[in-house]
Each structure stands twice: as structure tokens, then as C-alpha cells.
N, C-alpha and C positions, 0 to 999 in steps of 0.2 A: 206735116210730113217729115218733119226734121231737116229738111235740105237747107240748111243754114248758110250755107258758102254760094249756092244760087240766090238765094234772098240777097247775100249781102250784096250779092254781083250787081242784082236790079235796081235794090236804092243807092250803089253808090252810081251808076249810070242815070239816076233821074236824079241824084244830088248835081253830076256832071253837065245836065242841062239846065237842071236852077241859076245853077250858077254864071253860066251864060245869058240867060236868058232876063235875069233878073237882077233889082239891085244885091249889092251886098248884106243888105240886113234886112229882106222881104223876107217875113210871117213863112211864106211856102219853106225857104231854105230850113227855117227853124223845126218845121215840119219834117225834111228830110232828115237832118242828124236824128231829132229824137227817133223816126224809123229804125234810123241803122241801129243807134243804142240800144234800143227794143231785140232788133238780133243777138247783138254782140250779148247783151244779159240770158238771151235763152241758150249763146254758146257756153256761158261762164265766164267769158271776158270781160271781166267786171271795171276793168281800170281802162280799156274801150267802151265801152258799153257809157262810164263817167264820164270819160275826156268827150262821148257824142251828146252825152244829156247836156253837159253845163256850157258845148258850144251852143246847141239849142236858146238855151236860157240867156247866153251873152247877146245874141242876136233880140231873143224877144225884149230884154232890156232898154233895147234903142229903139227896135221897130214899136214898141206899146208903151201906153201911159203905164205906170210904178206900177198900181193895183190890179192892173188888168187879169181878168180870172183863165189866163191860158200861163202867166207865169206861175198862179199862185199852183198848175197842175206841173211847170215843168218844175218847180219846186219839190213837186210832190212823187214826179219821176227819178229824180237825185236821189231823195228820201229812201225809197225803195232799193235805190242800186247800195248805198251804206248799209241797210236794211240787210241784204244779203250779204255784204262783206263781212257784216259783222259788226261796224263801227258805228254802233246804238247812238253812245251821246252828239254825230255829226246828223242821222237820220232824223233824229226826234228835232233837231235845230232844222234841216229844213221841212219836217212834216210840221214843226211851227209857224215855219213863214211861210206857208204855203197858207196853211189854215187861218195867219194875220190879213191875209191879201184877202179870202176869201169872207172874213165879217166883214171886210170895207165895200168889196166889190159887191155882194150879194145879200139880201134879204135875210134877218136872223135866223129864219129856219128853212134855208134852203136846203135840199138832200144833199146839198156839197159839203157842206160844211158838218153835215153826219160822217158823211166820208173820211173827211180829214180827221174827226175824232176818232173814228175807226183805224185808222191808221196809225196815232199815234198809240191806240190800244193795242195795237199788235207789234209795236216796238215795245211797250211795256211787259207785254208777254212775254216774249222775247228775250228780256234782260230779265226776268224773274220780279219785277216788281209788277203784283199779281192785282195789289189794291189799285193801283194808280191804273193797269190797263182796263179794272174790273169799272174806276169810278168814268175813263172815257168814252168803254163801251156803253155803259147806263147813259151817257150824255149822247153819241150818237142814235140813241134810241128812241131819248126823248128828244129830238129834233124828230125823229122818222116820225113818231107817232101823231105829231102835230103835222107833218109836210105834207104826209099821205095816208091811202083812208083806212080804218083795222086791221083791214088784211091782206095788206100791199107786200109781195112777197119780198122788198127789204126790210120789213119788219122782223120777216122771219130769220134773215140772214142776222140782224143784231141778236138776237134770240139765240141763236146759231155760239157768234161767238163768246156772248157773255159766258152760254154750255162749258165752254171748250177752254174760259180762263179758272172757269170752277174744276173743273177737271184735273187740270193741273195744279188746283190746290189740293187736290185730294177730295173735295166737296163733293161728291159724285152724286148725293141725293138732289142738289141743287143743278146739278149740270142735267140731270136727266130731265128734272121738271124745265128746265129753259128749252133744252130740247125737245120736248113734246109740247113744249107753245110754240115752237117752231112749225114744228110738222103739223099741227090743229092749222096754224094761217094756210102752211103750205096744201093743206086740202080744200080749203075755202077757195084759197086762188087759183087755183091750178087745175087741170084735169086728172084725172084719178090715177092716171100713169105719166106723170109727166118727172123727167129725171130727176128735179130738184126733190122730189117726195122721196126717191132710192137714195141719196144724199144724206137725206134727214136718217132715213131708216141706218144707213151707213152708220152714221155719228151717233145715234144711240147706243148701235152695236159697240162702236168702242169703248165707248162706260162701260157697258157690259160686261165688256172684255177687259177693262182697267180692273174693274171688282170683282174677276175674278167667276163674274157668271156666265160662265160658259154657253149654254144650253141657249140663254136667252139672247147673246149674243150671237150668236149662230142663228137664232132663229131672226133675229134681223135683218143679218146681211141676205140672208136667203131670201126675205120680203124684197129688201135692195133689189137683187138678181132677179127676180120676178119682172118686178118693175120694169127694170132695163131690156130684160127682153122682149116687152110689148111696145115700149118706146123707142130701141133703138134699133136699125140692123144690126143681123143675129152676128158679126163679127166686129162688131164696134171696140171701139178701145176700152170704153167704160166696163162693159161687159167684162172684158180680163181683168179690170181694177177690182170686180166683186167676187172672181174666181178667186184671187188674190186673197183676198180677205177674208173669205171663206177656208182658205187652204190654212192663213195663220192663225184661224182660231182653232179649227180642228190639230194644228201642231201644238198649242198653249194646251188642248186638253190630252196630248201626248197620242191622239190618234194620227198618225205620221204616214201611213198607208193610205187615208182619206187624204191628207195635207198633200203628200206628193200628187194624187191623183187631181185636186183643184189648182193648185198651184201649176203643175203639165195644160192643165186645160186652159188657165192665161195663158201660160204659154203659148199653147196652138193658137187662140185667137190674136195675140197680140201678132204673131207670122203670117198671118193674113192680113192684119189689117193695116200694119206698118212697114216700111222697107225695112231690107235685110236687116241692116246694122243697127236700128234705131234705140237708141236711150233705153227706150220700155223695153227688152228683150233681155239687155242685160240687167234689170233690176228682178226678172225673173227667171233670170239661170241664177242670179246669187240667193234669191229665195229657197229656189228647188236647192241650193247647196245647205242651205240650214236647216232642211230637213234634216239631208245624208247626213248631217254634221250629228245631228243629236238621236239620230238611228246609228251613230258608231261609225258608218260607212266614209271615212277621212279621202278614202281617193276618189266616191265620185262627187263628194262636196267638193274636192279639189279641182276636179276636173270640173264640174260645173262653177265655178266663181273664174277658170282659165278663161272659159269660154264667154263671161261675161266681161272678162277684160278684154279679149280680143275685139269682141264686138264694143266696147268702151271706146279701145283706141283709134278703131277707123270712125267713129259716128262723131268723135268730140276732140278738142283742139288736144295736144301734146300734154298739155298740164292742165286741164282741166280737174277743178277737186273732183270730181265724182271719179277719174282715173286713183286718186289717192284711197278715195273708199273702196276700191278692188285691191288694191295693194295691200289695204289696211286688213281688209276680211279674210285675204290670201294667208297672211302672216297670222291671224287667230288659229288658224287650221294648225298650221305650220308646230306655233307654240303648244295647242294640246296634245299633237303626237310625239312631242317632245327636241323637233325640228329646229330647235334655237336659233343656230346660226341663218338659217332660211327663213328664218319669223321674223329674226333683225332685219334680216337685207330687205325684206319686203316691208317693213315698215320705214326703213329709213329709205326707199326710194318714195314712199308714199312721204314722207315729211318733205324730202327736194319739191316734190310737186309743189305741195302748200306753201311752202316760204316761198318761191315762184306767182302762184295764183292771187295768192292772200298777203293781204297788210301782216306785218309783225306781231301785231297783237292780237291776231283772229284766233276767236276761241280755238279750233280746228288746230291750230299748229301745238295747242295747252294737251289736246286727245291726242296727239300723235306723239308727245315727248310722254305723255300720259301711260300710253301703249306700251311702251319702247322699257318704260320704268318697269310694267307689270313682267314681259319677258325675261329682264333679268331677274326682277324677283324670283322666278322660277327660277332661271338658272342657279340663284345662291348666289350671286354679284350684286350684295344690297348696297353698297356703298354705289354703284352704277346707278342700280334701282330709283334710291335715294337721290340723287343728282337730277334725274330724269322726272321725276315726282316734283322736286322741287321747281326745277325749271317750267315744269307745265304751271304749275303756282304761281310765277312769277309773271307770267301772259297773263292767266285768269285773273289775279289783281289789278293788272292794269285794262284788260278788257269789259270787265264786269262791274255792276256796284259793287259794294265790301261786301255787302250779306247774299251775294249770289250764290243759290244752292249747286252750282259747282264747283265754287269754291269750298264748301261742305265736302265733297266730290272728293276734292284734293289733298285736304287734311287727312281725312280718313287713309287713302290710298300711302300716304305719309307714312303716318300713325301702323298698316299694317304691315314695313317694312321693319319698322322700327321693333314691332309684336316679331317677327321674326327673329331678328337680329336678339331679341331676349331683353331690348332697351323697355321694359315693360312702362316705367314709369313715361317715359318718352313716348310711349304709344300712347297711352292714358292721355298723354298733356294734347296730343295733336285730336286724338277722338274725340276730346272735351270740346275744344273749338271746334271741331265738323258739329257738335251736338248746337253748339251756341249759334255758330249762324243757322242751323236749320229751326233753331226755336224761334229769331228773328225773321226769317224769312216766309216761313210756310205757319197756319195752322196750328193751334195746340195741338190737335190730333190728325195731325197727316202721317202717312202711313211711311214716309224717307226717317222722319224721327226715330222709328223704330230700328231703322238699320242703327242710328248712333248708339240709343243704348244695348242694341244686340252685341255689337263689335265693343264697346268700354266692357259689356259684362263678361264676352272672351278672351281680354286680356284678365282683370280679374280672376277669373277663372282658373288661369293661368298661375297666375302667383299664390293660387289656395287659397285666396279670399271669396270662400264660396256664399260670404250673407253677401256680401257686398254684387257677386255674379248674379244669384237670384233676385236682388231687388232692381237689379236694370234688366233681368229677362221678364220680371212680371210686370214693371213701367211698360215695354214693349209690349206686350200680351194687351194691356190694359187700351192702352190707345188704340191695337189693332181689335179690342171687340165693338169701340166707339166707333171707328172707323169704316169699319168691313161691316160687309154680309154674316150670320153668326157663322157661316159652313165655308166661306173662304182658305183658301190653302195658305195665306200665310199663315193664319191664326192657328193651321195643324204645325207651320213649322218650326212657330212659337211655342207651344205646348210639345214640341220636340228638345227646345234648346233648353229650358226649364228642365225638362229631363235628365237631359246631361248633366245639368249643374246636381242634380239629387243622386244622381248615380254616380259623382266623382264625391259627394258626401259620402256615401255610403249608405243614403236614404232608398233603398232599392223599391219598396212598395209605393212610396209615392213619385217613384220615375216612371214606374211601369203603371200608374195609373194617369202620369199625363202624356205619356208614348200612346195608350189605348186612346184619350181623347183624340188625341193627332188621329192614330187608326181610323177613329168614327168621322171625321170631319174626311178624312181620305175618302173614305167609302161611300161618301152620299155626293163629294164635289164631283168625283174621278168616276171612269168607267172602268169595270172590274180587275182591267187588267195592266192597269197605270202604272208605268214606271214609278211612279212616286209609292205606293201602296208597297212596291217589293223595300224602298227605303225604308218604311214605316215598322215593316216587318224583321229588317233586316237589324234596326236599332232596337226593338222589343229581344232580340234574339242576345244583342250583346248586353242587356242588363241582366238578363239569363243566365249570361255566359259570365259576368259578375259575380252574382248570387251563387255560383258554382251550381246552379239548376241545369246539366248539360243538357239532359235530354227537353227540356223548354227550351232552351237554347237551339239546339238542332232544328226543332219544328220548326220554326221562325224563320231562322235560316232556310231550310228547304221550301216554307211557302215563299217565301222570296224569290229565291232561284225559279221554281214552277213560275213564278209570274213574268221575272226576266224572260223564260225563254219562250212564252206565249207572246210577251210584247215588243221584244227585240229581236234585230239580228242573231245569228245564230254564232259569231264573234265577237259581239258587243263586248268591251270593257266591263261593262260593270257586270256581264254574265261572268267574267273573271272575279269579279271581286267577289260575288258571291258564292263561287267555288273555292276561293282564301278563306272567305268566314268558315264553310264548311270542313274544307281541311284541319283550322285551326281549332276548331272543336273537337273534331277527331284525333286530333293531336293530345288537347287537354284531356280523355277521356279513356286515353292510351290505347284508340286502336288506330295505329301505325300506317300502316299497309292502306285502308283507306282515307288516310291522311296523304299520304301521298298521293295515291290516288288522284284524288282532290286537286291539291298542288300543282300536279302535276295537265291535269286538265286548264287552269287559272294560265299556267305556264303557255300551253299550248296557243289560246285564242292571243296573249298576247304578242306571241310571235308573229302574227298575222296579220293584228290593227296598228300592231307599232316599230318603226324602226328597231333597229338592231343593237344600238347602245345607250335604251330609253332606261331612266333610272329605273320605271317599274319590272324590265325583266329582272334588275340587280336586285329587289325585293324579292320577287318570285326563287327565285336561285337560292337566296337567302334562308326563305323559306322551307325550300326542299331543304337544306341542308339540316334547319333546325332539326327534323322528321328525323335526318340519317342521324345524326347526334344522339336521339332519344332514343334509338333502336343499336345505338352502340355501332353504329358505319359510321367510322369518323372518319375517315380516307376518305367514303366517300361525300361526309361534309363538308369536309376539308376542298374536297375539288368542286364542289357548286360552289360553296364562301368564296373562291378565289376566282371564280366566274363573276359571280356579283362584283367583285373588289372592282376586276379590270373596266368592267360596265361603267362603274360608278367614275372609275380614275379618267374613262374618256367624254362621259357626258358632264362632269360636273367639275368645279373649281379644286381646288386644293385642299382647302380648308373646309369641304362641305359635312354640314353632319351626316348624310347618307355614310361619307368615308367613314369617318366615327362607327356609324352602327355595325360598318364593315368590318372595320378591326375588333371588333367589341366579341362579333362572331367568330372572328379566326381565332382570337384569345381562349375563348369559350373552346372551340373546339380542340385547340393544344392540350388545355388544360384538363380534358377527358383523358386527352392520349398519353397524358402522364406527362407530356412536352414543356414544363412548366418556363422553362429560360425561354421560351418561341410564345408562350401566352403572353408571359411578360413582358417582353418584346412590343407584341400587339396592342396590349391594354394601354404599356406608357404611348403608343404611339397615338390611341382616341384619347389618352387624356390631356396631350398635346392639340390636339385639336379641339378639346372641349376646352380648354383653358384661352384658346383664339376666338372660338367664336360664340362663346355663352358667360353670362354675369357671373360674377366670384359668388353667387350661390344657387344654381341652378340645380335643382334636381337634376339631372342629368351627368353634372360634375359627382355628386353624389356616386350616383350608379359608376363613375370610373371609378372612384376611388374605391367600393364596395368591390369589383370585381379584381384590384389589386389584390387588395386583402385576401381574398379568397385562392389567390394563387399562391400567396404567402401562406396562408393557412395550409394548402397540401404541397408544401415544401415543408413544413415543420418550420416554419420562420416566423413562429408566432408571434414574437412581440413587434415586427411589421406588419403583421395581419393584424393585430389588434391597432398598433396607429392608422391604419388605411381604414379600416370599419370607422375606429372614432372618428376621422376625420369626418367620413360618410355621413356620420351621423349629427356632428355638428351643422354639413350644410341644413340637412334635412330640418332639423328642429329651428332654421332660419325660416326656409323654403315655403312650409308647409305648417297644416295645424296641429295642431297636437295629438290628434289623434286618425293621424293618416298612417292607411297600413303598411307605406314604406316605411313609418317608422319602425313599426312590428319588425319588419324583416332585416331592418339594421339591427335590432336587439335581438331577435332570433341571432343574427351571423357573430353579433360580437357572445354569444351567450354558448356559443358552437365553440369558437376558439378559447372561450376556458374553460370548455370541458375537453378538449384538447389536451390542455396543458395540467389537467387534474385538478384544475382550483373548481370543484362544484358549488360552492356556495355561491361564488360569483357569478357561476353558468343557471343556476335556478334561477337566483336576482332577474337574468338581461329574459332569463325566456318567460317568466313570471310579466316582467313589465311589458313585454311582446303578446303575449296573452291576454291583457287587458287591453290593450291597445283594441286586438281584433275584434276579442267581445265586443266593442263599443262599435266599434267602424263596419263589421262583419255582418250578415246574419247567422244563425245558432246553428246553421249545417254546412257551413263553409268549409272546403276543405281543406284551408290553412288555419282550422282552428284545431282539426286534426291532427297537422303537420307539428303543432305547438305543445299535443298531449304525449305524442309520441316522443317530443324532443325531452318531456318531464321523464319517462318511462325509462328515455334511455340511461338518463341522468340519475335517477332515481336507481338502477339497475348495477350501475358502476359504485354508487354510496351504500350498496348492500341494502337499501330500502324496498324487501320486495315485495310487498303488499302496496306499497305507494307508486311502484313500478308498474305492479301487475293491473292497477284501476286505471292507470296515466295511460294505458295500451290499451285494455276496454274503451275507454272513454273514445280514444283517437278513432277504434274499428267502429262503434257505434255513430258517430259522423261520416266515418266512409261508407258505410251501407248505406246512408241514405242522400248522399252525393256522388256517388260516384259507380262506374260499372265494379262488378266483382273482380273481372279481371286486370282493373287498373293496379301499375305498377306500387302505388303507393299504401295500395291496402293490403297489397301481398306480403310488404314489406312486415307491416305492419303485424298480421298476423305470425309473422313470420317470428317477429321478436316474443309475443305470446308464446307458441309452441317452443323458444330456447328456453325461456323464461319455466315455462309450466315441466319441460322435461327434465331442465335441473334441481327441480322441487318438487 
């Protein structure tokens, strides 16, 4: 019932009479403490719950001989209370001495002493050393199987958890088969509905649902739910436990409509069958909240994880951890909508708890400095970040063995501040070690391994080392087809990341041909109308949008959106995001007006799901502006740019690149308005900020100095517009490979400023070696291959070259027809130079 504070009432009143009544170290009293400690551990009082066991144990000391087998169990109650604190290598010392007591006291293959190896196996588990729990469980087994006769239903429980250590090795083929020898004893023994069978069926399901098969998972726990309702009354507790489970699998296959509706249905049964405030009620209002969380809906996830705090606070002691896991969930909400300051306070009141509750070194207090790191990551406070990162590191070391896969955990989380911050090499060196201990710890081909070489290959990635990205995205790929099911959804979002790395080569047909594998594996795991499917489509749409194929581009985009809004919220985030792709196509495609449009809807739903100075309206604003900028409204880009500005200057740090891309667009749009002293202004002030927060060769430093230039360039200050290009171009040829097409557009811009200045041989040179560039990097109907012919044409035009002129402007119209609409602006242009061309001759 949970009435924990009556319980304690009654054993310490019949400790009260022990103690009267009896000597000082009579067997009964030892009996009482270990009662209360038994409470005190189901309140979380853990350091009560110790100080009752080991008074227990001092007493049976004196009142029994050494060996006697009720110490070697109060041994084995200590065990369990470390067990849960977290303090593995005190636990396994007395699930040792318990299990010494117990060869002395009892018969080699008593089911006790199966027990105690059980136990230590599930300290092994525990602390991530998978072999040592895997070789205790096989030893408690082979005791069972000699103790008792084939199909004694603890046969099936060791069965059970050998399942459950394979499981966690990734093993899943092996965990299923221990688990279906489980469930074979369990129907030998048992009657054909007896709970322990919906158990087994339970645990299957989670393999199921580890690997990602849905379908078949689901159709487990639904046998579970069968079961239980012929076994148990139709409001029993277990009953919500399969609603439950039911609800989270239907959420993992993104059906969120079913989820909430099983997940409500624990619910109702759990309010029947438990008092008000009880434990189970608030583990299923924070359920029901992560539906809303992942259907977009932030306030009634918010309000449903309040409501399971409340009901936390009356059912369980003041600090109890499980108050800190509400705290902790509160503040996840908090941080996606952009909440920061409210994401902190509620986690750093969920850490007061724990440093309260929990020893020093409990892993728990590693996840909550853990947390605390990731919020500021968002925020752009990586030096906090980092501090935070590091400190959870410094628990886990001492909490854990050296090769525990959360300290993998930790690196990583390290390593993607550091990827942040631009320290790329510094990311590399901490992912390396998250990859090392996970190679020690788990599995050749466990499926965590993949995270390591996915995250070294997006740093990589990062730096233009794209052999180097691809050969840690297809390591990953590789293990997860050993691993997995063939139609598993990691293995689409492997064959997604693979992608990307072909599409930042320039490789565009073999991106779009492992984005379509993603597709197919989508489409046979997922039901039709899967949040994940509109991703699938929506990444098909930007290698489209690449290749300069707008209208392939568009359809992409638009079946995405159609899916979004049949599978979500009708405000959902990402029905914004998929209204920005849209826009932003229409933008590149130059129709305007539904560009905005677009934007302007993107805009809308975010006003709705997210506070008021979340960085993504300052994008959104951004974005309109770009729209008014192309359409020659610079006034009115000018006043979104400085909407986004104020957004960004209240949600984010100082020094944030958001500011950067802020100023980047107010420069830009000065420098339309002919305002060049207010451009320049702008641009020195992100290149101040690029020079703070990014490596002395970052693409991005680039793009400042390139857009200097270019303001120098229409000032007539050309030989600063040609030192700013060159500069640009120096990073780039650091940055980048050789033939990436910002280099093109660095020789484009420096090949512009000497023809400027009248030097054409020099301006054919920079657009000539921009030309090849693209050729290479490009496909043959790109529409910056255009931009390249017509830059020859113009060049060409001015040197009295006019046959070499008049092809250079064929050639560019000739790619504009078949990229781009008729009415875009750059083919008008285009033509347009033709007709001066043709009517002056």
C-alpha cells in the first residue's frame, strides 16, 4: 500500500517491546531492525535502512555461531542496501561474505548459495562487467539445476537473468533464446495463466523492443496483458505495469495517440488500485508526459511531470532520489523549449537532493553534473559545460571500474563540447577514449560502439576530412548490420549519416542512393505515417536542394510536411522546420512571396510552442529578412535582422555564434542599402566574435573575412577587398579540400574584384580556377556553374571578346533552363546580358 510511516510506526513499537522483553542480543530483536531497514530501503532511506541492517548483524554476531546461515543473509541484506546506493565494490564484499558463510553452513548445492551467486551477478551487471556477472549467473544455475528437478520454476528465473545480461551486451539473439528456455520451464511449471508466464512474455518484449522490432514486441506484452487479466483482478497493479508497456512501445513506433491512450489506461488502473499519492501514479503522469514531450505539446508534458512531483512529494521522504528524477525531467522540458534558466534551477535542486540522499560518489550525482553540462552546452557556456562534464567524470572514475561504459558516456559528452567550441582535435582525442573503453567493455559488435565511430566521424566531417568521416560511418554501418535486424532503424540512420558525408563531398548520386536505403528500411520498420519517414524525406529533399534539382527538392520537402501534419500536432516544431525547408526553397527558386509565405507560417507555430526569446524565433526573423533582402525590402530586413539580434542578445551569452550570424545579416543587409560604413561596422563586429570563439582557421572565419572584402569591393577600396578575399582564401585552403566549392566562391569573389579594377587576365585566372573547382565538386547542371559562365561572358564582354562572350552567356542560359524556373532572377539576368550583347552587334 505504500504507507511506509504506519509500517515504521508498528515495527518500531514491537522493536519497543523486544527490547523490554527480551535480552539485549536475542535473534527476535535482530529480526526487528532488519524489518525497519526493509522499510526504511522501500522509503529510499538508505543510510537508515544501513544503520537497521548492520544493527541486525551486530546482534546476530553475538547471539549465533560465526557461520550461522541467518548472518550469512544479513550479510546479504547490507549487500543489497550498497547495491542500491550505488557502492558496488562495498556490495559485492558482503554478497561475498555472505556466500563464504553459506559454503560452510550448507550443502554444496543448496538453492542458497545459487542465490548468493545470483546476487553477485547482479552487482556485476550493474557495474558493467558483463562476463563476470554472465560467468555468476551460469554458476547459480548450475547449482539450480542439480538442487532442483528440470523445471523448477528457479531454473527459469536464472534463465531469466543470464537473458537480461546478454541483453545488455547487445546479444539480443542470445538473450531471446535464454528467454524462451525460461518461458518453455515456465509452462511445464505452472498453469497456463499464471503471472510469472506474462513476466517471461514481458522480457521477451523488451528484446524486441531493444532490436528495434516493434510489431513483435507489442505483440508480447499484449500476450503479457492477456495473461494478467485471467490471473489477476481486473484492477491489479501488474495490469497497469502491461498498459505501461504497451503505451511505451506504441510511443518508440511513434504511434503517440495509441501510447497516450495505454499509458491513461495505467493510469486509471493504477487509481484504483493504489492510494492517492502512491509512487506508481507519479511514474505514470511522467510517462504520459513524454508522450506530450515528443507530440511537441511542452505544457501538458509540463504539467503532467508537476503533477507527478506533487504526488512525489507527499508519498516520499523530502529527498528522496526519485524527487530528484522529477526535478531532473522537469528541467529536460524546460531546456528543449529553450527555458535555461528554469532547466538550471530544476536540476540544481534535483542535485541538492542527491548529494543529501546519496554517498559522494553515486553514480546519480555523475548524471545530474552530467545534465547541468548539457544545458549549458545549449546555452553557448561551454567553458561551464566543460566544468560540468568534467566533474560528472570525476564521480564516474571513482564510482565505476576504469572501462565502465559510462564513463564512454562521459568522454563523449566531453569530446562534444569541445566539437562545439571548434577544439576539433580535442574532440577527436576524448571520442577516441569513449571509443576505447567501449571496445573494452562491450562486444566487438555492440551497437554503443556505433555511437563512437558516428560522433569521431562528425567531427571529421567537420574538419573536411571526408575519407576519413566515411570510413567511421561505414565501421558503424558495419557492426550495426552484424548486430541488428536487417530493417532496424538504426541501420536507416546509418545509411542516413553516410549520406551526409557524400553530400558534403559532392558525391550527390551516391547520397541520394543511401538516403533512399534509409527511405526503404523506413518504410517497412515504421507505419506510413512516421515522424521519422518525413525526416527521411526531408534529407532526400536537401541533397536535391544540393544538386540544384529544386523542384526534386520541393517534392521531398512537401511529402514531409503532408506527413508531419497527418502525424503531429497541428504546432509541432518540426511542422516548422518543415515549413523553413520549404520557404527556403522557394527562396532559392526566386519565388518570393511564397517564400515568405512559408517563413512566415515556420514563424507562426513557433510563437506558440516556444517562449518568447527562444533562439529559434531569432532564426525565424532571420529568415524572413533574408526573403525581404532578395526582394529589395531592406528596411524591411533590416527591422526582422534586428528583431532576431535583440532575441539572440537576451537568450544567449556574448560571445554566441547565433550573435555572429546576427551581425553577418545586418552587414549583408547595409550593404544592399548602399550603407557600407553600417556593413562594416556589423561584419568587423562577427569577426570579433569569430576570432573569440572559433580556431584561427575555421571556415567560418573565412566567410568574415569574404564578406569584408565584399563591402570593400563596393566601396571601390579594392585592394582591401582583395586582402580580405585573400585572407578568406588562405583559411579555406587550410580548412578544407581542395576542391570544395567555397573555394570556387573565394576565386569567384577575388576574380570579381579584378575585374573591377580592370586587370582581366587576372579576373579570367581566379574565375577560370572557380570553374574547375565546380566542375569537379558540382553536378554538370548546377546553378553555380552558370553563375561561372556568365562571370566569363561578362569578362569576356569588357576585353571586346565577343564571340567568346556571346558562348560564355549561351552556355550559363543553357544550365539555367534546366535548373532553375524561367522566372528566376539569375536567368533574367542572364538573358539579359545576351540581348545587350546581341543588340550592340
Amino acid at each position: 500500500m505504500g504507507e511506509y510511516s504506519k509500517a515504521l510506526s508498528s515495527y518500531e513499537r514491537s522493536l519497543d517491546i523486544g527490547k523490554i522483553a527480551l535480552p539485549p542480543n536475542h535473534p527476535n530483536l535482530a529480526t526487528y531492525y532488519n524489518n525497519i531497514g526493509g522499510v526504511y530501503y522501500n522509503m529510499g532511506e538508505y543510510s537508515k535502512s544501513l544503520s537497521s541492517y548492520e544493527r541486525s548483524l551486530e546482534i546476530l554476531k553475538v547471539a549465533l555461531p560465526p557461520n550461522h546461515p541467518l548472518l550469512a543473509t544479513s550479510y546479504n541484506n547490507i549487500a543489497s542496501e550498497y547495491d542500491n546506493m550505488g557502492e558496488y565494490s562495498k556490495a559485492l564484499s558482503s554478497y561475498e561474505r555472505s556466500l563464504e558463510i553459506f559454503k560452510i553452513a550448507l550443502p554444496p548445492n543448496h538453492p542458497d548459495l545459487a542465490t548468493s551467486y545470483n546476487n553477485i551477478g547482479r552487482v556485476y551487471d550493474n557495474m558493467g562487467e558483463y562476463s563476470k556477472a554472465l560467468s555468476s549467473y551460469e554458476r547459480s544455475l548450475e547449482i539450480r539445476k542439480i538442487a532442483f528437478p528440470p523445471n523448477h520454476p528457479d531454473l527459469a528465473t536464472s534463465y531469466n537473468n543470464i537473458a537480461m545480461v546478454y541483453s545488455h551486451m547487445g546479444k539480443y539473439s542470445n538473450a531471446l533464446s535464454s528467454l524462451e528456455r525460461s518461458l518453455e520451464i515456465r509452462k511445464i511449471a505452472l498453469p497456463p495463466n499464471h503471472p510469472l508466464l506474462a513476466t517471461s512474455y514481458n522480457n521477451i518484449a523488451m528484446v524486441y523492443d531493444n532490436m528495434g522490432q516493434y510489431s513483435k514486441a507489442l505483440s508480447s506484452y499484449e500476450r503479457s496483458l492477456e495473461i494478467f487479466k485471467i490471473a489477476l483482478p481486473p484492477n491489479h497493479p501488474n495490469l497497469a505495469i502491461s498498459y505501461n508497456n504497451i503505451g511505451m512501445a506504441y510511443s518508440h513506433m511513434g504511434e503517440y495517440s495509441k501510447a497516450l491512450s495505454s499509458y491513461e489506461r495505467s493510469l486509471e488502473t493504477f487509481k484504483i488500485a493504489l492510494p492517492p499519492n502512491h509512487s506508481s501514479l507519479a511514474i505514470s503522469y511522467n510517462n504520459i508526459a513524454s508522450v506530450y514531450y515528443h507530440m511537441g505539446e511542452y505544457s501538458k508534458a509540463l504539467s503532467s511531470l508537476e503533477r507527478s512531483l506533487e504526488i512525489s512529494k507527499i508519498a516520499l521522504p523530502p529527498n528522496h532520489p526519485d524527487l530528484a528524477t522529477s526535478y531532473n525531467n522537469i528541467a529536460m522540458v524546460y531546456s528543449h523549449i529553450g527555458e535555461y534558466s528554469k532547466a538550471l534551477s530544476s536540476l540544481e535542486r534535483s542535485l541538492e537532493i542527491r548529494k543529501i540522499a546519496l554517498p559522494p560518489s553515486h553514480s546519480f550525482l555523475a548524471t545530474s553534473y552530467n545534465n547541468i553540462g548539457g544545458v549549458y552546452d545549449n546555452m553557448g557556456e561551454y567553458s561551464k559545460a566543460l566544468s560540468s562534464y568534467e566533474r560528472s567524470l570525476e564521480i564516474l572514475k571513482i564510482a565505476l571500474p576504469p572501462n565502465h561504459p559510462f564513463l564512454a558516456i562521459s568522454y563523449n559528452n566531453i569530446a562534444m563540447v569541445y566539437d562545439n567550441m571548434g577544439e576539433y582535435s580535442k574532440a577527436l582525442s576524448s571520442y577516441e577514449r569513449s571509443l576505447e573503453i567501449r571496445k573494452m567493455a562491450l562486444p566487438s559488435n555492440h551497437p554503443d560502439l556505433t555511437t563512437s565511430y558516428n560522433n569521431i566521424a562528425l567531427v571529421y566531417d567537420k574538419m573536411g576530412e571526408y575519407s576519413k568521416a566515411l570510413s567511421s560511418y561505414e565501421r558503424s554501418l558495419e557492426i550495426l548490420k552484424i548486430a541488428l535486424p536487417p530493417n532496424h532503424l538504426s541501420l536507416a540512420s546509418s545509411y542516413n549519416n553516410v549520406a551526409m558525408v557524400y553530400s558534403h563531398m559532392g558525391e550527390y548520386s551516391k547520397a541520394l542512393s543511401s538516403l533512399e536505403r534509409s527511405l526503404d528500411i523506413g518504410k517497412i520498420a515504421l507505419p506510413p505515417n512516421h515522424p521519422n519517414l518525413a525526416t527521411y524525406y526531408n534529407n532526400i529533399g536537401g541533397v536535391y536542394y544540393n544538386m540544384g534539382e529544386y523542384s526534386k527538392s520541393l517534392s521531398s520537402y512537401e511529402r514531409s510536411l503532408e506527413i508531419r501534419k497527418i502525424a503531429l500536432p497541428p504546432n509541432h516544431p518540426s511542422l516548422g522546420t518543415s515549413y523553413n525547408n520549404v520557404a527556403m526553397l522557394y527562396s532559392h527558386m526566386g519565388e518570393y512571396p511564397k517564400s515568405l509565405s512559408s517563413y512566415e507560417r515556420s514563424l507562426e507555430i513557433q510563437k506558440i510552442v516556444l517562449p518568447p526569446n527562444h533562439p529559434d524565433l531569432a532564426t525565424s526573423y532571420n529568415n524572413i529578412a533574408m526573403v525581404y533582402s532578395h526582394m529589395g525590402e531592406y528596411s524591411k530586413a533590416l527591422s526582422s535582422l534586428e528583431r532576431s539580434l535583440e532575441i539572440d542578445k537576451i537568450a544567449l551569452p556574448p560571445n554566441h555564434p547565433n550573435l555572429a550570424t546576427s551581425y553577418n545579416n545586418i552587414g549583408m543587409a547595409y550593404s544592399h542599402m548602399g550603407e557600407y560604413s553600417k556593413a562594416l561596422s556589423s561584419y568587423e563586429r562577427l569577426l570579433e566574435i569569430d576570432k573569440v570563439v572559433l580556431p584561427p582557421n575555421d571556415p567560418d572565419l573565412a566567410t568574415s573575412y569574404n564578406n569584408i572584402g565584399m563591402v570593400y569591393s563596393h566601396m571601390g577600396a579594392y585592394s582591401k577587398a582583395l586582402s580580405s578575399y585573400e585572407r578568406s582564401l588562405e583559411i579555406l585552403k587550410v580548412a578544407l579540400p581542395p576542391n570544395h566549392p567555397f573555394l570556387a566562391i573565394s576565386y569567384n569573389n577575388i576574380g570579381g574584384v579584378y575585374d573591377n579594377m580592370g586587370e582581366y587576365s587576372k579576373a579570367l585566372s581566379s574565375y577560370e580556377r572557380s570553374l574547375e573547382i565546380r566542375k569537379i565538386a558540382l553536378p554538370p547542371n548546377h546553378p553555380d556553374l552558370a553563375t561561372s559562365y556568365n562571370n566569363f561572358g561578362m569578362v569576356y564582354d569588357k576585353m571586346g571578346e565577343y564571340s567568346k562572350a556571346l558562348l560564355s552567356y549561351e552556355r550559363s542560359l543553357e544550365i539555367m533552363r534546366k535548373s532553375v524556373p524561367s522566372t528566376h532572377p539569375q536567368m533574367l539576368l542572364v538573358k539579359r546580358n545576351i540581348e545587350n550583347l546581341e543588340n550592340r552587334f
